[in-house]
C-alpha positions as CSV (number, residue, x, y, z in Angstrom):
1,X,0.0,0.0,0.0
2,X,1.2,3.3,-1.2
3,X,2.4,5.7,2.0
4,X,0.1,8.4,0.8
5,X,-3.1,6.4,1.4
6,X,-1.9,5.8,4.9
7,X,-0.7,9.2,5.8
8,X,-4.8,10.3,4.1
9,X,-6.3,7.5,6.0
10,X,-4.9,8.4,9.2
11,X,-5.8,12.5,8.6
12,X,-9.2,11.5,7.9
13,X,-9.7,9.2,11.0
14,X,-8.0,12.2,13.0
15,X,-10.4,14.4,11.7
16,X,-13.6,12.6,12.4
17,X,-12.6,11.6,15.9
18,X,-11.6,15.5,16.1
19,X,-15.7,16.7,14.6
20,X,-17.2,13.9,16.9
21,X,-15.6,15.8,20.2
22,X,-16.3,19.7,19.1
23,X,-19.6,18.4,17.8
24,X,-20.1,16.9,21.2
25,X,-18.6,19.8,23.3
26,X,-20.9,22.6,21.0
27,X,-24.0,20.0,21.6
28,X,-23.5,20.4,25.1
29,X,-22.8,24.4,25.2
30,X,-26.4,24.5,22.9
31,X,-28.2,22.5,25.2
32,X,-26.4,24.3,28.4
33,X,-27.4,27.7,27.3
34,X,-30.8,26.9,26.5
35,X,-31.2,25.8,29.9
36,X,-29.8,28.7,31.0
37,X,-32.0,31.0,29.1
38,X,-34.9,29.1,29.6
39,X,-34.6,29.9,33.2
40,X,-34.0,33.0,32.7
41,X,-36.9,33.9,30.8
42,X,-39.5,32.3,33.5
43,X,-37.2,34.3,36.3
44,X,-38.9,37.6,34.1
45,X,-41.8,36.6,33.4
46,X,-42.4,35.8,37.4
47,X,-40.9,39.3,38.3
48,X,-43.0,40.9,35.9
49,X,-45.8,39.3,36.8
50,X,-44.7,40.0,41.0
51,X,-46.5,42.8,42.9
52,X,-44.1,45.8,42.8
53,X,-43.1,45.2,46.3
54,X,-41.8,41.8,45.5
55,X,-40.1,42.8,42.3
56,X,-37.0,44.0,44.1
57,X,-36.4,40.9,46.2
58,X,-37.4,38.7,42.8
59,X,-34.4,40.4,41.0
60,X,-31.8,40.1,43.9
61,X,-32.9,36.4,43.9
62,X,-32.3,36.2,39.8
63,X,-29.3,38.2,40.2
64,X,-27.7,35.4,42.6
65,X,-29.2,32.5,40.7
66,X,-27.0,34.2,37.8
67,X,-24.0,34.3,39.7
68,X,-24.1,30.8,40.7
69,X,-24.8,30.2,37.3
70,X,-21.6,31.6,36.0
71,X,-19.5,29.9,38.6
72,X,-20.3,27.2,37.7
73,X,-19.7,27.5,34.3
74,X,-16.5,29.0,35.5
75,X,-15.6,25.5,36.3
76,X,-13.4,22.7,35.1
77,X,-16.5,21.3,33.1
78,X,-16.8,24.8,31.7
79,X,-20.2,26.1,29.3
80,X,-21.2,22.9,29.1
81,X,-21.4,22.0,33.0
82,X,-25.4,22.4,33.3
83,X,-25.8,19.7,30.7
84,X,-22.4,17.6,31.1
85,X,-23.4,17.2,35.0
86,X,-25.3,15.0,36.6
87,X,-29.0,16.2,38.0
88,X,-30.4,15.1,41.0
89,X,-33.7,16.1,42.8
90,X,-33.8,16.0,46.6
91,X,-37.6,15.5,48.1
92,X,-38.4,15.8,51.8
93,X,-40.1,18.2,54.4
94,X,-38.4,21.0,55.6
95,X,-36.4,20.8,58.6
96,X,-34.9,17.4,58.0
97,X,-31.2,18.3,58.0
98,X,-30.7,18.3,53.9
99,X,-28.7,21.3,54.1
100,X,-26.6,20.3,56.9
101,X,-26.1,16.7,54.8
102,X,-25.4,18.7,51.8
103,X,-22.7,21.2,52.7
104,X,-21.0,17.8,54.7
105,X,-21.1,15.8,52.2
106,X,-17.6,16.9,50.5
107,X,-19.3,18.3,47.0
108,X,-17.8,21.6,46.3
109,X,-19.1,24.7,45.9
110,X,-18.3,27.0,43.1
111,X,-20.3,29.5,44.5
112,X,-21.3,30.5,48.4
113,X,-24.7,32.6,48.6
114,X,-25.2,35.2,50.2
115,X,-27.4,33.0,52.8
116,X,-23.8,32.1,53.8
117,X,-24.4,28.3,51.8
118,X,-23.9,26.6,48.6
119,X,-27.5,27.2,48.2
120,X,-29.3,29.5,46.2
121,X,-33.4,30.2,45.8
122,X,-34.3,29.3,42.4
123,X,-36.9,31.3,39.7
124,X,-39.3,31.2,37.6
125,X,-41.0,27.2,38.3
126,X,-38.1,26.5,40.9
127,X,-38.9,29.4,43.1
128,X,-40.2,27.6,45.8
129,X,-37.0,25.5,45.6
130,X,-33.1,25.7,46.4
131,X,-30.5,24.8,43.8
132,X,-26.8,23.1,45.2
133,X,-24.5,24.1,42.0
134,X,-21.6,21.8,42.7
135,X,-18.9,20.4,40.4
136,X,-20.1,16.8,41.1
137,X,-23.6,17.6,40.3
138,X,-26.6,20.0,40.0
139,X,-29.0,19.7,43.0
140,X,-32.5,20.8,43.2
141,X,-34.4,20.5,46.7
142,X,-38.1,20.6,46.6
143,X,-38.4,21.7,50.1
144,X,-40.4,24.3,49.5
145,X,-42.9,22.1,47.2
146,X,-43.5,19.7,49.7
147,X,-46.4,21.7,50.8
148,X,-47.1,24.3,48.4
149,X,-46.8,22.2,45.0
150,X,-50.1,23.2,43.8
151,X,-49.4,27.1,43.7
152,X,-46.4,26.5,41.4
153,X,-47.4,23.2,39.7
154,X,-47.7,24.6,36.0
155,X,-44.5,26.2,35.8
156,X,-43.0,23.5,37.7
157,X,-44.0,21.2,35.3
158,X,-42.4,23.4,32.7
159,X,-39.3,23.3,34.2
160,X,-39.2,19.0,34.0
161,X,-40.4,19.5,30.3
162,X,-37.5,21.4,30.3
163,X,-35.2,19.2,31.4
164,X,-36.8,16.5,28.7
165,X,-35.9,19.2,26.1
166,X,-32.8,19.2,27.0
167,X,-31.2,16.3,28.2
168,X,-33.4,13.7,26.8
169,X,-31.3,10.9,27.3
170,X,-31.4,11.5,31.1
171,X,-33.6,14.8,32.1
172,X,-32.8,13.8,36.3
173,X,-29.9,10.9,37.0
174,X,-32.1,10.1,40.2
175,X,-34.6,11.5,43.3
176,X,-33.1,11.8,46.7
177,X,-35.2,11.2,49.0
178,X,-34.5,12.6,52.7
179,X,-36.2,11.4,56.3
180,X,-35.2,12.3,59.5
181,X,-34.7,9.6,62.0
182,X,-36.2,11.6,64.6
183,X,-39.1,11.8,62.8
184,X,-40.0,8.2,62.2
185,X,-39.1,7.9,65.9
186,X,-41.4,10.3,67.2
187,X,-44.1,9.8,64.8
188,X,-47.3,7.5,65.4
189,X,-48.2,5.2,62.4
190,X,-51.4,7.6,60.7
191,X,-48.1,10.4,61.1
192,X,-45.7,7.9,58.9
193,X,-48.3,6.7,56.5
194,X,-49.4,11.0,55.5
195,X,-46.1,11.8,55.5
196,X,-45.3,8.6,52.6
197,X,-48.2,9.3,51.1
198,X,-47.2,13.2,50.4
199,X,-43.3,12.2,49.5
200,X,-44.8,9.4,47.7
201,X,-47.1,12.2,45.6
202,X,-43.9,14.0,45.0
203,X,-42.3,11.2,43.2
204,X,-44.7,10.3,41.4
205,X,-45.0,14.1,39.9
206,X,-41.5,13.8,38.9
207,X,-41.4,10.3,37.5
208,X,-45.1,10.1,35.7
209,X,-44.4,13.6,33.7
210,X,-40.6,12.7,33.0
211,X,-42.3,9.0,31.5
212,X,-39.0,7.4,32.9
213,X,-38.0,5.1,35.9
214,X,-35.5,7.3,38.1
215,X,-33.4,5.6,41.0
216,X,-34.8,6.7,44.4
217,X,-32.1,6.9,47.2
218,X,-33.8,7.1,50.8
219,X,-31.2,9.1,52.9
220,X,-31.8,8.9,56.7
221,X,-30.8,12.3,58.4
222,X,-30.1,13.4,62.3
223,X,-28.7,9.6,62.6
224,X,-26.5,11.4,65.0
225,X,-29.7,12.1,67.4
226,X,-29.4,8.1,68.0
227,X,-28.3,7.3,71.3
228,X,-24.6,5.3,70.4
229,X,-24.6,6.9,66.8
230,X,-21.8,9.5,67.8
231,X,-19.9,7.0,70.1
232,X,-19.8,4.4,67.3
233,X,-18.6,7.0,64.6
234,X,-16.1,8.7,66.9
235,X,-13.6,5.1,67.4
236,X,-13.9,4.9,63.5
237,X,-10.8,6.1,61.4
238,X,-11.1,8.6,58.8
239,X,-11.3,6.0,55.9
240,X,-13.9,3.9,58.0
241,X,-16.1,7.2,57.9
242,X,-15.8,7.5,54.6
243,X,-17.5,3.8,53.9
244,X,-21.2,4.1,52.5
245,X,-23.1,3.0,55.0
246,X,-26.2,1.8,53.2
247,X,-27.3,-0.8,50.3
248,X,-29.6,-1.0,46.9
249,X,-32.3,-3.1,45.9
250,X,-32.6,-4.5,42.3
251,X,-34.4,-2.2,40.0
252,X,-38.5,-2.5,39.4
253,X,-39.2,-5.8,38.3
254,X,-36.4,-7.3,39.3
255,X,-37.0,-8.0,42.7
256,X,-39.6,-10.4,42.7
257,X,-39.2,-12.3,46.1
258,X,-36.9,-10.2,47.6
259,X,-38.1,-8.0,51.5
260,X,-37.0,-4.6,52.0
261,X,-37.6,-3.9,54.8
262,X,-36.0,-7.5,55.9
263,X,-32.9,-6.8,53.6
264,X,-32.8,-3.2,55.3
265,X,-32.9,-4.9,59.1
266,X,-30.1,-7.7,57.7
267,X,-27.5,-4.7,56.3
């Protein structure tokens, strides 16, 4: 074979691996800044739509949002960061330590709010929720749905359409679902069962409209309020500490046979 058809050969597999990984990184930018602007846009059309004593408060809120926004673009990952990272939705009432397992959990924070947090309030149909910008991964909590979804529910939904839009593939990469121990310990059984039915509710909104099965990961906070918890952890070496301490089930349909609440007493 003549050298020439090599040396061409070679230049043309360089160049196709070379348009597959701009193509790739421009997809991503394109699909990035329409999430951007998309949220941007329901951010104006909520503070134009806000009573004029709101509006100021509305803008300082989108003002933030935008900050985080560009620090996080800021990043290693770059433009491309609000599609390239993973998403996650939190669910939960309010109160149950999210935060507190959030800014401990080692994720960075490109960006520290003004709250004095990694968190930021959201816009437009994520007002009534805080976004965690990291470099790991983009984290919505639905706090502030867990009781109010039905005065935000429309644009809410827009927002997961959104998402559908834009990252088809994988609009959410899973729900994470937070209970406090104390809770379950200090609530009767009719308490448990509103309480599962509400966060139940919740995923259901998310899953049903995304038409996709999303893993769930059930994340007990305030374990430290168990009496021994803090002993246990504090003869544990660093490394030990950093072991998950948990397990997963098979995925739906998979599991036929198998107890969860028996595999969770056994683990």
């Amino acid at each position: 074979m003549p050298i020439w058809i090599a040396i061409v050969a070679t230049i043309v597999i360089i160049a196709v691996l070379v348009f597959v990984v701009v193509w790739g990184v421009l997809k991503a930018r394109r699909a990035a800044a329409k999430i951007e602007q998309a949220l941007a846009k329901q951010g104006a059309a909520q503070a134009a739509g806000a009573r004029p004593d709101l509006q100021a408060d509305i803008n300082a809120m989108s003002s933030e949002f935008n900050k985080a926004v560009g620090a996080l673009k800021g990043s290693k990952l770059g433009k491309e960061a609000l599609f390239a990272l993973p998403w996650y939705v939190i669910i939960g009432p309010p109160g149950v330590g999210k935060s507190t397992a959030l800014r401990n959990s080692g994720l960075q924070f490109p960006y520290l709010s003004e709250r004095g947090g990694g968190a930021v309030k959201g816009i437009g149909g994520t007002r009534n929720c805080d976004w965690w910008m990291t470099n790991q991964a983009v984290i919505v909590d639905t706090a502030g749905r867990y009781t109010t979804e039905d005065t935000d529910r429309d644009e809410w939904l827009a927002f997961l359409d959104l998402l559908k839009d834009t990252r088809p593939k994988r609009p959410i990469n899973g729900i994470l679902l937070a209970v406090a121990v104390s809770d379950l310990a200090l609530a009767n059984a009719e308490e448990i069962n509103m309480m599962s039915t509400k966060i139940r509710a919740r995923i259901d909104e998310v899953t049903k409209h995304l038409e996709m099965s999303v893993p769930v990961y059930v994340l007990f906070t305030k374990c430290d309020l168990l009496p021994g918890f803090v002993e246990m952890y504090s003869e544990m070496g660093k490394n030990e500490r950093k072991d998950i301490w948990g397990f997963t089930l098979p995925v739906t349909g998979a599991h036929v046979g198998i107890d969860p609440m028996g595999t969770f007493c056994d683990q």
